[in-house]
N, C-alpha and C positions, 0 to 999 in steps of 0.2 A: 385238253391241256397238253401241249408241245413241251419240246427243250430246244431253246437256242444258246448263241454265244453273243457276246456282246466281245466286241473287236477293241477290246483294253489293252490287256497285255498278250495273251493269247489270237494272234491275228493281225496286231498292230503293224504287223512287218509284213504282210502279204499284199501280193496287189491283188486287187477286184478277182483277177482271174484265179490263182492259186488258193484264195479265202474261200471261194464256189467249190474246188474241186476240195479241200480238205475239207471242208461241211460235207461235204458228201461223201466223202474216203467217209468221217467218222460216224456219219449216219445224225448228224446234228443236223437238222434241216431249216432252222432258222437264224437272222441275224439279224445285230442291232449295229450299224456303222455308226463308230466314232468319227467325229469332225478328227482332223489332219493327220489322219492317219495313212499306209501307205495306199487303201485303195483308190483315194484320191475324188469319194464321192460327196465335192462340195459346192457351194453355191455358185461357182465361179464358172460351171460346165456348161456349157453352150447346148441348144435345141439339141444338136445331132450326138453330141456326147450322153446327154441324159436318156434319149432314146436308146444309147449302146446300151446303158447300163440296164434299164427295164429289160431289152432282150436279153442280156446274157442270164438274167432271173429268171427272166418267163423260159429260157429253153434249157432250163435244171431242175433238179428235185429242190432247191434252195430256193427258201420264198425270202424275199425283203421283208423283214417287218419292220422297220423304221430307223430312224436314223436320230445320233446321241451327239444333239447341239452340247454347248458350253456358255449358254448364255444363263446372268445370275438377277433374277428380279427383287433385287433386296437393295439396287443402288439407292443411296439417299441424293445423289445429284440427278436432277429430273434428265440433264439430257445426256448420262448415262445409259440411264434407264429409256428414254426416246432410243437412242441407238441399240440397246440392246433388244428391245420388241420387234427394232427392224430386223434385226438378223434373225431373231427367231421367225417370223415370217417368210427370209428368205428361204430358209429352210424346211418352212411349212409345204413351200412352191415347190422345193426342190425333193421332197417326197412324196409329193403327188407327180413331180413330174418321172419321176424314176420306180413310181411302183411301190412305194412304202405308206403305210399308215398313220404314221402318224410320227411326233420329235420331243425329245427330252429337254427338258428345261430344270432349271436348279430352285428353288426357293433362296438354298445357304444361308446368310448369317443377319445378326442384329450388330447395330451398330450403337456407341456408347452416347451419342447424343440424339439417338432418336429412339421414343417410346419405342416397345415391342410391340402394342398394341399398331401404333403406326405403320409400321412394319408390315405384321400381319396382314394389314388392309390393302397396304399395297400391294404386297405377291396376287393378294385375290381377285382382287380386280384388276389387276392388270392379265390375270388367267380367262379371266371373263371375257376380255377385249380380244384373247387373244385367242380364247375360244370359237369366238365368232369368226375370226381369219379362219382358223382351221375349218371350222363348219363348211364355210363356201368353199374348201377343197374335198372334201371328203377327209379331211384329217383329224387327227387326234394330240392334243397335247398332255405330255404327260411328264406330270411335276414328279422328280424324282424325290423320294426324302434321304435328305441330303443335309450333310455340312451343321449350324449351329440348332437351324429347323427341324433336324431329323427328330426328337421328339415326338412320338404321334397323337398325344394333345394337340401340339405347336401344330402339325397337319390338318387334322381336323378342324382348328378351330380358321386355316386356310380357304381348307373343302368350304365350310360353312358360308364363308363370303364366294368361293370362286365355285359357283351353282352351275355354270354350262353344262350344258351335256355333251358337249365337247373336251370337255378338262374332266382329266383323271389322276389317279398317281400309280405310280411307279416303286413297287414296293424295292425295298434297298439291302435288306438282312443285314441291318447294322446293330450293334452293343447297344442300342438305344430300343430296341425293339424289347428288349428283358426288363428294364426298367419298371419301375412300378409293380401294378399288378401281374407282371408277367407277360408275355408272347401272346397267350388267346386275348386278354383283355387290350393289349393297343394292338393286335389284327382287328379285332371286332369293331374299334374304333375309326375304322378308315374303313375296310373291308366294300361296303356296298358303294365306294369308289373307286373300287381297281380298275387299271386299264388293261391294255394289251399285253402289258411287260409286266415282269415280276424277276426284280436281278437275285443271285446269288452269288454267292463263291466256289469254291469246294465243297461238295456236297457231304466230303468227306471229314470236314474240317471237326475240331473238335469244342472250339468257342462258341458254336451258334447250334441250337436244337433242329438243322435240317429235316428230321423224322415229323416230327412235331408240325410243322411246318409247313411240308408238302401232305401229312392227314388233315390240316385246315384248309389248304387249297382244295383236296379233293371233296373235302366237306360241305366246301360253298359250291360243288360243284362249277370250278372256274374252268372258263374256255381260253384263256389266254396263254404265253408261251413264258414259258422258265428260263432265262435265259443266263448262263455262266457269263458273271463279271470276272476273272479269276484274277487272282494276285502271285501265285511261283510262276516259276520259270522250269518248267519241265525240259529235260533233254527231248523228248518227240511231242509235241506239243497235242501234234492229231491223235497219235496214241490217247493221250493224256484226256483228249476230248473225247474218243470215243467211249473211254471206260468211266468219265464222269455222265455222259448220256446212257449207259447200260446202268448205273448207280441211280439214277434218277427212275431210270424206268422199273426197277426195281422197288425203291420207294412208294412209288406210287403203286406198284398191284399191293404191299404190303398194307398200306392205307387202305386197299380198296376192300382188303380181309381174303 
């Protein structure tokens, strides 16, 4: 288990090159690129640009681990939803072609004239299809829980229809995660479908049980990377990043006793 950053607010201003060198000033050595943000790694990048981009990865401590589409599989207009499978595809191409593993896609919301159940079936199989893209790249798609879905019943019962072994999710650390029976019981409920990423906020924050949290990660013994969604706006932001990856790495020997 790693800590990365996810290029939200924290990085969204950097370009390619400056987001390499502050991951690595802060000792974060992972990332997750947002679509339009400044480093500019999008579909639109030609052969020789996407090659730039894998070297400047391969010749850092800074691995790519994937890249955070903004496409939402909940359209109820079919060619919506056609367009939006293509982008997520484009982007499946465009992290194999640059060195990533795998792209974030949204489940998001139910709509007032179509059953949930409906709903439901389409995110999943449309994961399914979309799994199989990914497959033939070596990629991973990974459903973030997100937006009206976030719910981890509403996920599971997602997982349940969208089987690839290519499709995962993307844990979120959202207010919805306490619900119910509480934090072990909807982890447990998704759990033997995490993928690569696993977002957070502030580790320090006081809304969400982080301790908690990262002793259930260490408990399933996960190989995947922790990665900071973060939401302030810190005056030194690297600073900011480096003492939330000394916090985490703390977390974790504490979990590990």
């Amino acid at each position: 288990m790693a800590y990365g950053l996810v290029t939200y607010l924290w990085g969204q201003h950097w370009t390619l090159e400056q987001l390499i060198a502050n991951c690595d000033k802060a000792n974060v050595l992972g990332v997750e690129l947002r679509t339009t943000h400044k480093h500019g790694v999008e579909p639109n990048l030609d052969r020789a640009a996407r090659a730039d981009v894998a070297k400047r990865f391969a010749d850092s401590r800074v691995k790519l681990v994937g890249l955070g589409g903004n496409e939402r599989l909940d359209h109820p207009d079919a060619a919506s939803l056609r367009k939006a499978v293509e982008e997520v595809k484009r982007f499946l191409q465009l992290s194999h072609d640059v060195g990533g593993s795998g792209v974030k896609v949204k489940p998001d919301r139910f709509h007032a004239d179509v059953p949930r159940e409906k709903t439901i079936e389409q995110i999943g199989t449309t994961l399914n299809a979309l799994g199989a893209a990914a497959r033939d790249l070596g990629q991973q798609v990974r459903l973030e829980v997100h937006g009206q879905c976030a719910e981890l019943p509403t996920i599971r019962a997602i997982l349940d229809i969208a089987n690839h072994d290519h499709v995962a999710i993307c844990w979120n650390s959202n207010a919805q995660d306490l619900q119910g029976e509480g934090l072990r019981r909807n982890f447990e409920l998704v759990s033997h479908r995490f993928g690569a990423t696993c977002h957070v906020r502030e580790l320090d924050s006081p809304d969400y049980p982080y301790e908690e949290l990262i002793g259930l990660l260490v408990g399933m013994d996960y190989q995947g990377w922790v990665m900071l969604e973060a939401s302030g706006s810190p005056a030194d932001p690297v600073a900011a990043l480096a003492a939330q990856g000394a916090l985490f790495q703390k977390m974790v020997r504490a979990a590990q006793g």
